[in-house]
VEXNUZA-384469 format. One record per residue (C-alpha): residue number from 1; residue in one letter; z, y, x. Coordinates in steps of 0.001 Angstrom, whole numbers. Layout:
BEGIN
<rec i="NUM" aa="a" c3="Z" c2="Y" c1="X"/>
...
***
This chain:
BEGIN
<rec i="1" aa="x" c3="4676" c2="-6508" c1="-40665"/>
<rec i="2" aa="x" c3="2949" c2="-5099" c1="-37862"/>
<rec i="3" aa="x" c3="412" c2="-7737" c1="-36521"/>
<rec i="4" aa="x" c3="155" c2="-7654" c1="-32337"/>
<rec i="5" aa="x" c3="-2934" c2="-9569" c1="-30397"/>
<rec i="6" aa="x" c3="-2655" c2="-9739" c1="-26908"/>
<rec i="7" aa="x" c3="-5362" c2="-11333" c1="-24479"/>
<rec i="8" aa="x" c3="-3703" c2="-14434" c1="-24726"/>
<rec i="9" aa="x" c3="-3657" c2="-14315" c1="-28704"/>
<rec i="10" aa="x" c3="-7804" c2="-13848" c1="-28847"/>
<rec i="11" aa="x" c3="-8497" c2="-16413" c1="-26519"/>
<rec i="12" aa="x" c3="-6418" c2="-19183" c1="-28713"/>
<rec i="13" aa="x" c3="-7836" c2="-17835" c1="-31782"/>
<rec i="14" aa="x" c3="-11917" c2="-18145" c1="-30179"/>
<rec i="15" aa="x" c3="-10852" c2="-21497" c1="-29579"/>
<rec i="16" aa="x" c3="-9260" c2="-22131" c1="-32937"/>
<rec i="17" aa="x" c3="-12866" c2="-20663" c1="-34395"/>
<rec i="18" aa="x" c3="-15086" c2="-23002" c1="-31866"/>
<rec i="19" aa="x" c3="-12713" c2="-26046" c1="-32708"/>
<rec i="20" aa="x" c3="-13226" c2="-24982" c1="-35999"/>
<rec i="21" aa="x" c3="-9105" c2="-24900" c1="-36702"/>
<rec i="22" aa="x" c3="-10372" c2="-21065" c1="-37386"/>
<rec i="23" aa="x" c3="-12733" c2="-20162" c1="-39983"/>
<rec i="24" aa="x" c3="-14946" c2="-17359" c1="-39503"/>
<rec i="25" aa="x" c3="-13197" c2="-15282" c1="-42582"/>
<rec i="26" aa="x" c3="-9962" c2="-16115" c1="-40979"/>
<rec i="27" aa="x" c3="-10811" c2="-15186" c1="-37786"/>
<rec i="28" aa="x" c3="-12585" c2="-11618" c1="-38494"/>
<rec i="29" aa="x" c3="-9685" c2="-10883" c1="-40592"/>
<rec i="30" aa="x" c3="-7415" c2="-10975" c1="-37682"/>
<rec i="31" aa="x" c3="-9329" c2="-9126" c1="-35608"/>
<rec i="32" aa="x" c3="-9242" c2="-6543" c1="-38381"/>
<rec i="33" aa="x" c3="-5793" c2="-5995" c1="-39046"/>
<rec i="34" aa="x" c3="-3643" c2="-2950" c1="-37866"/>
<rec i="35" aa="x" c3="-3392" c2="-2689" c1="-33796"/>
<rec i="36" aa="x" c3="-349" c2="-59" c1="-33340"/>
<rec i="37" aa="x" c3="2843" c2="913" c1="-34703"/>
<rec i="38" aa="x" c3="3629" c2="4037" c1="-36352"/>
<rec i="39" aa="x" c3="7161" c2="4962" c1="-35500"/>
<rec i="40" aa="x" c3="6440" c2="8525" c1="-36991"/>
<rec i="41" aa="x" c3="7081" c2="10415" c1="-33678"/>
<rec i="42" aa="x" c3="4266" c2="7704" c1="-32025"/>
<rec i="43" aa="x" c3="1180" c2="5423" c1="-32720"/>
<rec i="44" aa="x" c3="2142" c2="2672" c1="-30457"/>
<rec i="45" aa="x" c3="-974" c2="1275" c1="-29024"/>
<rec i="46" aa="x" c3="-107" c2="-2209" c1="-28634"/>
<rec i="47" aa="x" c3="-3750" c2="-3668" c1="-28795"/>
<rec i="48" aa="x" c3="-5107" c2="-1432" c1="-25669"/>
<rec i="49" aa="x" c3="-4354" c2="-4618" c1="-23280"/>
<rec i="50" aa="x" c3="-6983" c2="-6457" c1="-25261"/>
<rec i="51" aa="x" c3="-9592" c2="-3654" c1="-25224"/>
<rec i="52" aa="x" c3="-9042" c2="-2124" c1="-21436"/>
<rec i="53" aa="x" c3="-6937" c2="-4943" c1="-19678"/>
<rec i="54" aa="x" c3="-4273" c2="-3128" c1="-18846"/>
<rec i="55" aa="x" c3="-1081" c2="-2154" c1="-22134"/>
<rec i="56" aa="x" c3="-637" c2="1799" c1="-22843"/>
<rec i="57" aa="x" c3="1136" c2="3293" c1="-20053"/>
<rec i="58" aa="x" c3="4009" c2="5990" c1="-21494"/>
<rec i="59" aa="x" c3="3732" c2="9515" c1="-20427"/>
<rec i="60" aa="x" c3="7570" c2="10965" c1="-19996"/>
<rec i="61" aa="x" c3="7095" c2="14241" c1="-19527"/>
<rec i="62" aa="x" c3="8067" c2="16118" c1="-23331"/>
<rec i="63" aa="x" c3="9841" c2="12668" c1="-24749"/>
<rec i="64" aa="x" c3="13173" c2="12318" c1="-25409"/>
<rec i="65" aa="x" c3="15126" c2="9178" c1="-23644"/>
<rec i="66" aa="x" c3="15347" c2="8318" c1="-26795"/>
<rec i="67" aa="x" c3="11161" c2="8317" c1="-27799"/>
<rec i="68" aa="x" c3="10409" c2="6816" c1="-24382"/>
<rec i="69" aa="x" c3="12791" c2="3352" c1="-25359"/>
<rec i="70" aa="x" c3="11699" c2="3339" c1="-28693"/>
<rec i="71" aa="x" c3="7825" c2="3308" c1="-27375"/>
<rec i="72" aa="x" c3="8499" c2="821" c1="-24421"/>
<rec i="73" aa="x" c3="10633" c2="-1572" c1="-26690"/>
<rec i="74" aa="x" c3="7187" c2="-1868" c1="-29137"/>
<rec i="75" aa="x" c3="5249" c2="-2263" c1="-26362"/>
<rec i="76" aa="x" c3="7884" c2="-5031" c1="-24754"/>
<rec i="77" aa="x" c3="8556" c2="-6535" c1="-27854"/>
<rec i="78" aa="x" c3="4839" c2="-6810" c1="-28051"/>
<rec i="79" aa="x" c3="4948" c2="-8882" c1="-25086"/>
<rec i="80" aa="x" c3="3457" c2="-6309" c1="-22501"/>
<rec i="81" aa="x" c3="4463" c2="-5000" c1="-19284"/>
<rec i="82" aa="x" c3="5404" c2="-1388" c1="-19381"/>
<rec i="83" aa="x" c3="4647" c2="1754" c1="-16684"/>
<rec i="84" aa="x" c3="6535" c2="4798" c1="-18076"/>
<rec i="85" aa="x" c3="5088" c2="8117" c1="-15934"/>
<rec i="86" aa="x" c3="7163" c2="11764" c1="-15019"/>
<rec i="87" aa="x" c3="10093" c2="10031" c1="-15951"/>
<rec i="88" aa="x" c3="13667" c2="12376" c1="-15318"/>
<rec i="89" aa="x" c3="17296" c2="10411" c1="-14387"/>
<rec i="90" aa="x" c3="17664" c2="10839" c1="-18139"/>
<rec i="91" aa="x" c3="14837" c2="8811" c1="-18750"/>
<rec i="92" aa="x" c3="15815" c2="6015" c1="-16699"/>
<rec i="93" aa="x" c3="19212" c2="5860" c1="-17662"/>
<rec i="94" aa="x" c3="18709" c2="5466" c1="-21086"/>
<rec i="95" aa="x" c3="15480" c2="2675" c1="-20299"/>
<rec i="96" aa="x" c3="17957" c2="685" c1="-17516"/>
<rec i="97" aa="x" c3="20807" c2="673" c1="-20845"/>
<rec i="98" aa="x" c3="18181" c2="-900" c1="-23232"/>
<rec i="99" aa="x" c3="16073" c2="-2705" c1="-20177"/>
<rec i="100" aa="x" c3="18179" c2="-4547" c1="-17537"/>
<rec i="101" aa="x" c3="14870" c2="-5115" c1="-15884"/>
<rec i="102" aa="x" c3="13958" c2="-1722" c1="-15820"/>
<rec i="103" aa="x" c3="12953" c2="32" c1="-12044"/>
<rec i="104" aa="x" c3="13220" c2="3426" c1="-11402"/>
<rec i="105" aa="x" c3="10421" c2="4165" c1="-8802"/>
<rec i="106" aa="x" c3="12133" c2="7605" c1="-7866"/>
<rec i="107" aa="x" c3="9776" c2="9649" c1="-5904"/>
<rec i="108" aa="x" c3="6929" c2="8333" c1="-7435"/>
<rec i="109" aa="x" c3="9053" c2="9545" c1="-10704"/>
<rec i="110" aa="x" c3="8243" c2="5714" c1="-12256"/>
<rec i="111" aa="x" c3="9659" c2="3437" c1="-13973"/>
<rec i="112" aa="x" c3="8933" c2="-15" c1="-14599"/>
<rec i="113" aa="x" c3="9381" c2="-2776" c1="-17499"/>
<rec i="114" aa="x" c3="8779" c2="-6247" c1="-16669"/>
<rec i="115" aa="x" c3="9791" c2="-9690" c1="-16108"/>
<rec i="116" aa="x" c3="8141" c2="-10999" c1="-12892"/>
<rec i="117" aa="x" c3="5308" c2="-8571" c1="-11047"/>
<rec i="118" aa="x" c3="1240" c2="-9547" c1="-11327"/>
<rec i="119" aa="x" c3="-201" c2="-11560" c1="-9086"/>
<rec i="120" aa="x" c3="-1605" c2="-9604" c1="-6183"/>
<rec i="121" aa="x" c3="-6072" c2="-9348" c1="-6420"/>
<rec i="122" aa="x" c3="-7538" c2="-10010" c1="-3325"/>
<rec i="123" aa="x" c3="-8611" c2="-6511" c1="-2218"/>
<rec i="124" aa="x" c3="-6544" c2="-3601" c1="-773"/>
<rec i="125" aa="x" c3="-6073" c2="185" c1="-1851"/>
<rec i="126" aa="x" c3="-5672" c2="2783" c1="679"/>
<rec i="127" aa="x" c3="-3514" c2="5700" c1="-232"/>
<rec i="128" aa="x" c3="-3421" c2="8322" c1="1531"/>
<rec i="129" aa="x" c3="-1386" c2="11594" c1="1608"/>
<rec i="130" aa="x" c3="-2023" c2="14965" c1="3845"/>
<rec i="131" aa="x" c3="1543" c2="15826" c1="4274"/>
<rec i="132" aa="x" c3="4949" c2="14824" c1="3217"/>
<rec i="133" aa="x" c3="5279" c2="17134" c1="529"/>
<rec i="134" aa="x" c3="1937" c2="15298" c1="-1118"/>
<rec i="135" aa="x" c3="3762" c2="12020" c1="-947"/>
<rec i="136" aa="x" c3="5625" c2="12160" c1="-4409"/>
<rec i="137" aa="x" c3="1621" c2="12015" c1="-5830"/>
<rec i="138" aa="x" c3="989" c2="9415" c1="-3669"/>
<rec i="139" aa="x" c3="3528" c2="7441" c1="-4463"/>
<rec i="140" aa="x" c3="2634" c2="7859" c1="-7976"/>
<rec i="141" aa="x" c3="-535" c2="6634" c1="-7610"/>
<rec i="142" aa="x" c3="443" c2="3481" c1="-5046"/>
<rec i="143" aa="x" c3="3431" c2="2747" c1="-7859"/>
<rec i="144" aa="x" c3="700" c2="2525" c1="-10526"/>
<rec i="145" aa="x" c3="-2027" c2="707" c1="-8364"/>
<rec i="146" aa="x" c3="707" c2="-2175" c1="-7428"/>
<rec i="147" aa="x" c3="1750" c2="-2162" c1="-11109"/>
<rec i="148" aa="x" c3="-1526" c2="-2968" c1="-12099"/>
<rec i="149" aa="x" c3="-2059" c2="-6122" c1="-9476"/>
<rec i="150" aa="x" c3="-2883" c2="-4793" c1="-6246"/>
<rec i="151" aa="x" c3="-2430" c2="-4789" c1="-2669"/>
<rec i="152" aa="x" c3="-1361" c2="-1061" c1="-1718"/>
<rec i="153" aa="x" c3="-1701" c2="155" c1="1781"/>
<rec i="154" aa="x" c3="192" c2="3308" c1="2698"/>
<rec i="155" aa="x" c3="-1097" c2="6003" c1="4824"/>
<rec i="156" aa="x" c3="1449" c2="8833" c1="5089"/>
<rec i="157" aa="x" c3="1298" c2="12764" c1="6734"/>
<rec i="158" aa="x" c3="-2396" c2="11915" c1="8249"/>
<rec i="159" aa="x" c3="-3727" c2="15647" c1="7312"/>
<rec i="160" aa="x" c3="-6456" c2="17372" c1="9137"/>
<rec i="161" aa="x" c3="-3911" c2="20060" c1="11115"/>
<rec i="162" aa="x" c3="-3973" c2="16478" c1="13425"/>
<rec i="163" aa="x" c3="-6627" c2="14319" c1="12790"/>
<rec i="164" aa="x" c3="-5709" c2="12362" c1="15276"/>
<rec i="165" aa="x" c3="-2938" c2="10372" c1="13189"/>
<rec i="166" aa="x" c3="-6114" c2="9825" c1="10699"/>
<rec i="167" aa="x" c3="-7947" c2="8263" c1="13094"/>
<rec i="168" aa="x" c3="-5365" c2="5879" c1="14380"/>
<rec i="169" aa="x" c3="-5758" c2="4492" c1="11003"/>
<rec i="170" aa="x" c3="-9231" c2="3981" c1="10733"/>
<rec i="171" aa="x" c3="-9415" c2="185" c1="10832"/>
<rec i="172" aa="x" c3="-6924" c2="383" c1="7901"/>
<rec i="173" aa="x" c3="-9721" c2="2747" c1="5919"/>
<rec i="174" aa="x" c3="-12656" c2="368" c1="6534"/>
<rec i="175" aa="x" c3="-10710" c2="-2410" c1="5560"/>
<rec i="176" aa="x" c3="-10064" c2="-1035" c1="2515"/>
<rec i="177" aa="x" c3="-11943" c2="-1501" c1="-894"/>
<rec i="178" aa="x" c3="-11041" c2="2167" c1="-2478"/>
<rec i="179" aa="x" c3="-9453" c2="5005" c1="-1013"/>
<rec i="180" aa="x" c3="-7043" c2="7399" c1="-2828"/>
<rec i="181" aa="x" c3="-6459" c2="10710" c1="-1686"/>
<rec i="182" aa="x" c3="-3681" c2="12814" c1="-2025"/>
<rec i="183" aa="x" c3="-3765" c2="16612" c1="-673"/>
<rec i="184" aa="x" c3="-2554" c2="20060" c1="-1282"/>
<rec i="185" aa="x" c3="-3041" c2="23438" c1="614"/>
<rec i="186" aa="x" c3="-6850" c2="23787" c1="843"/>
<rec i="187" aa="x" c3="-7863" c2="20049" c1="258"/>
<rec i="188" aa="x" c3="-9736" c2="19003" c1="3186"/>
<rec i="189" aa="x" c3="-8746" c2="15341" c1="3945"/>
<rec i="190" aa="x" c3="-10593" c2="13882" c1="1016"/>
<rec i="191" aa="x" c3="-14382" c2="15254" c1="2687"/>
<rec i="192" aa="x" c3="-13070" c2="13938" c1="6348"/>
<rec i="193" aa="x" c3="-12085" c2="10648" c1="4932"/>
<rec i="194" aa="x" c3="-15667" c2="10030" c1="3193"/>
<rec i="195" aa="x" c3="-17543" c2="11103" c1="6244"/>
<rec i="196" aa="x" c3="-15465" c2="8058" c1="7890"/>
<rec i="197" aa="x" c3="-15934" c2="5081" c1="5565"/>
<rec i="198" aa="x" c3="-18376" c2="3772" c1="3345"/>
<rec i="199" aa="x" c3="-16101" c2="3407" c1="88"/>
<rec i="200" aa="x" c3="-15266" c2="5545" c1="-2577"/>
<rec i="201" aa="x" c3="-13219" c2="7867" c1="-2067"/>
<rec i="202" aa="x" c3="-10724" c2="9326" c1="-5338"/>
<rec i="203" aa="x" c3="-9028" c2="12868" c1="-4498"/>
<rec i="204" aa="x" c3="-6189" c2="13726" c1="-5705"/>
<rec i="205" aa="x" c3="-5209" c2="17646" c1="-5596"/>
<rec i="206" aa="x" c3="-2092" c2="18509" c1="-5514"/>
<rec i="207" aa="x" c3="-181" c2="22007" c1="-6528"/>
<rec i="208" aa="x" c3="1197" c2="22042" c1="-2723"/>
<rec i="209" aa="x" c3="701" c2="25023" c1="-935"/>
<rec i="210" aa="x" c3="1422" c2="28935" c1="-829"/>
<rec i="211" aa="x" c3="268" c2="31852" c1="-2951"/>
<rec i="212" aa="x" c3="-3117" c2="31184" c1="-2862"/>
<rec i="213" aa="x" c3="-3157" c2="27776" c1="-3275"/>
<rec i="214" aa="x" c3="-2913" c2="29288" c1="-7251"/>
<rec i="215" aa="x" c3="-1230" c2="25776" c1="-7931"/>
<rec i="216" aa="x" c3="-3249" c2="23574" c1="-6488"/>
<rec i="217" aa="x" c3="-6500" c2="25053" c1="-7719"/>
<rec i="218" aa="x" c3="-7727" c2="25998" c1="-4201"/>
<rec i="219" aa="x" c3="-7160" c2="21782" c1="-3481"/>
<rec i="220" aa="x" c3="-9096" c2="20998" c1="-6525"/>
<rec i="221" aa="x" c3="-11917" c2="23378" c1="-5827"/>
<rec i="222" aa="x" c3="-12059" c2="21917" c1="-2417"/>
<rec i="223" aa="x" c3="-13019" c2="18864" c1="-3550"/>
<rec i="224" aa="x" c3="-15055" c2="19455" c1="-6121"/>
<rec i="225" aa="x" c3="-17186" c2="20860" c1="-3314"/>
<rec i="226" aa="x" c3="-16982" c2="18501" c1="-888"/>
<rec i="227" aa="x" c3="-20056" c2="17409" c1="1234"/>
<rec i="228" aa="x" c3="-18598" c2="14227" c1="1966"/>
<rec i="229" aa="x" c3="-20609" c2="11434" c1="-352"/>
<rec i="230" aa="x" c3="-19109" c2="9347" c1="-2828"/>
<rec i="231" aa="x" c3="-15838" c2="11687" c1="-3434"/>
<rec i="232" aa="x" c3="-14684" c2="11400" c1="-6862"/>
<rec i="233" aa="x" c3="-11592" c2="13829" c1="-8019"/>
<rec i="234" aa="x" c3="-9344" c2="14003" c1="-11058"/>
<rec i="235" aa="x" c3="-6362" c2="16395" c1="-12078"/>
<rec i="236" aa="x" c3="-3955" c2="18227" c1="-10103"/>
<rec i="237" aa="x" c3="-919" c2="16122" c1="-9046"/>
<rec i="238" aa="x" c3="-2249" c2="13050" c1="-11592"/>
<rec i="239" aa="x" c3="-1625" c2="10534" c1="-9074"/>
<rec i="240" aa="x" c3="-1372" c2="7981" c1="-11693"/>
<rec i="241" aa="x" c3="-5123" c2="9126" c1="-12779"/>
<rec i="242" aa="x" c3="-6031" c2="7932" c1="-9020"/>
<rec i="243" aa="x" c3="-3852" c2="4969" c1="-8856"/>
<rec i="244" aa="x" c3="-5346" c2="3887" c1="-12225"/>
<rec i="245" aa="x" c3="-9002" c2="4088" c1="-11131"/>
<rec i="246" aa="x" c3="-8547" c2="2557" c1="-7960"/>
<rec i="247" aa="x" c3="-7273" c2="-536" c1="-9388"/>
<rec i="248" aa="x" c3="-10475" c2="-395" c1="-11579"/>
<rec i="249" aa="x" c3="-12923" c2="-21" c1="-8685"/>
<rec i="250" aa="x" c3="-10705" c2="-2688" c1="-7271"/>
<rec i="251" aa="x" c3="-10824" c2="-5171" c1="-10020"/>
<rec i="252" aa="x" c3="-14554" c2="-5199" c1="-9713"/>
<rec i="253" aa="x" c3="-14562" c2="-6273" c1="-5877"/>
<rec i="254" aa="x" c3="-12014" c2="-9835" c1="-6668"/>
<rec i="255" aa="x" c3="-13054" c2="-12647" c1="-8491"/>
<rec i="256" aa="x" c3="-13006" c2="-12629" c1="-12299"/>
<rec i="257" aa="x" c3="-12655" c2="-15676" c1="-14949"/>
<rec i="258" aa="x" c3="-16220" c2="-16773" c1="-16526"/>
<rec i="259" aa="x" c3="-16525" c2="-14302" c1="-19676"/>
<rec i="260" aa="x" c3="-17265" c2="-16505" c1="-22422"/>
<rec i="261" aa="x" c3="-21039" c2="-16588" c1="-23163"/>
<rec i="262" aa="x" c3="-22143" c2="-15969" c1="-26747"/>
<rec i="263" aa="x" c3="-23470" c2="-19467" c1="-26804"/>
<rec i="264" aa="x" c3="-20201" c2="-21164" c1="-26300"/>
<rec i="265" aa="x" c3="-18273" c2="-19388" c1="-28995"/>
<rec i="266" aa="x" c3="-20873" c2="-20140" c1="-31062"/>
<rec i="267" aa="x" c3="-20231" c2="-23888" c1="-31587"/>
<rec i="268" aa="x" c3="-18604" c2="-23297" c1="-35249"/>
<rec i="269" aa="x" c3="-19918" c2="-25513" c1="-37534"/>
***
């Protein structure tokens, strides 16, 4: 038997300890036992909710259809949401068979599992993309950002050949509480953007661009080096990597539930 806690799961068995229903040999013994499931191929994660707050999102690319169910059905069965990444019309057809509530994202190359979407944070995400071709990565990372429980705000083909279509927007980027950026060809918009707004900024390089773009290495490079403050950048074309941080960033700005103080779990007689 493969035991599963979710968030919900601790927080009935910290009461069960403080009401004493729980004894303290019971209770460390559950938080001991076995946190994934070993399907051979896969080491489901199905305890990363508890530790990060957000389940193991599935990375398509190299699976089968036939891995990719298997892994979301543990992670479903475990009663979590599910974000499958670099998913291909194979993917989804075998997930929509299995899943009736599966959604295929398709430019953002996305698909997900669940039953009824989070409740929207108070916040918003900017995300931003230099030119249409960028906008797969951005969708990626505004698919992953609203998975998570936020308020996207999209800000299509504003790249610096006419910064004027940036600047039309610039209420939208102050209002904001994180910025994503998406870019290719020499990856300038990311340093504009910072020089404009006093939130971080995440870059997100994409392979976009002609022979010396080298991939999207000229991008990434660009932004590495950019003089604009407060510009953070990860991989090329991971806009999940930017969607995912945002919402963390984000998550910090909206109100949170009381974490339980070491004094009140500590009523166990």
């Amino acid at each position: 038997m493969i035991f599963r806690m979710t968030t919900e799961d601790l927080k009935k068995l910290l009461e069960g300890y403080r009401e004493n229903r729980v004894s303290e040999r019971d209770a460390i013994k559950a938080l001991q036992r076995q946190s994934f499931t070993d399907l051979g191929f896969a080491k489901v994660d199905t305890q990363r909710e508890l530790r990060k707050g957000f389940p193991e999102v599935v990375f398509g690319s190299g699976k089968t259809p036939a891995q990719a169910v298997a892994i979301a059905a543990e992670l479903v069965d475990a009663g979590q949401r599910v974000l499958l990444t670099r998913v291909s019309e194979e993917h989804f057809k075998a997930l929509k068979k299995r899943f009736k509530n599966a959604k295929h994202h398709d430019e953002a190359r996305c698909v997900a599992i669940e039953d009824k979407p989070l409740p929207k944070r108070d916040g918003v995400i900017a995300v931003l993309s230099a030119g249409t071709s960028d906008q797969p990565v951005a969708e990626e990372a505004a698919v992953t950002a609203e998975f998570m429980g936020n308020r996207v705000n999209r800000l299509y083909d504003v790249g610096v050949a006419g910064l004027h279509r940036l600047l039309a927007r610039l209420d939208e980027l102050q209002n904001a509480n994180v910025i994503v950026v998406v870019a290719g060809m020499e990856g300038a918009l990311p340093s504009v953007v910072a020089g404009l707004v006093d939130r971080p900024v995440i870059a997100v390089p994409t392979s976009v661009g002609y022979g010396a773009s080298f991939g999207g290495v000229a991008a990434l490079l660009g932004m590495l080096n950019s003089c604009g403050s407060g510009v953070t950048v990860v991989n090329i074309d991971n806009g999940f990597g930017g969607g995912y941080a945002a919402s963390q960033i984000n998550s910090l700005c909206a109100p949170t539930n009381a974490t339980p103080t070491k004094s009140s779990i500590s009523k166990h007689k």
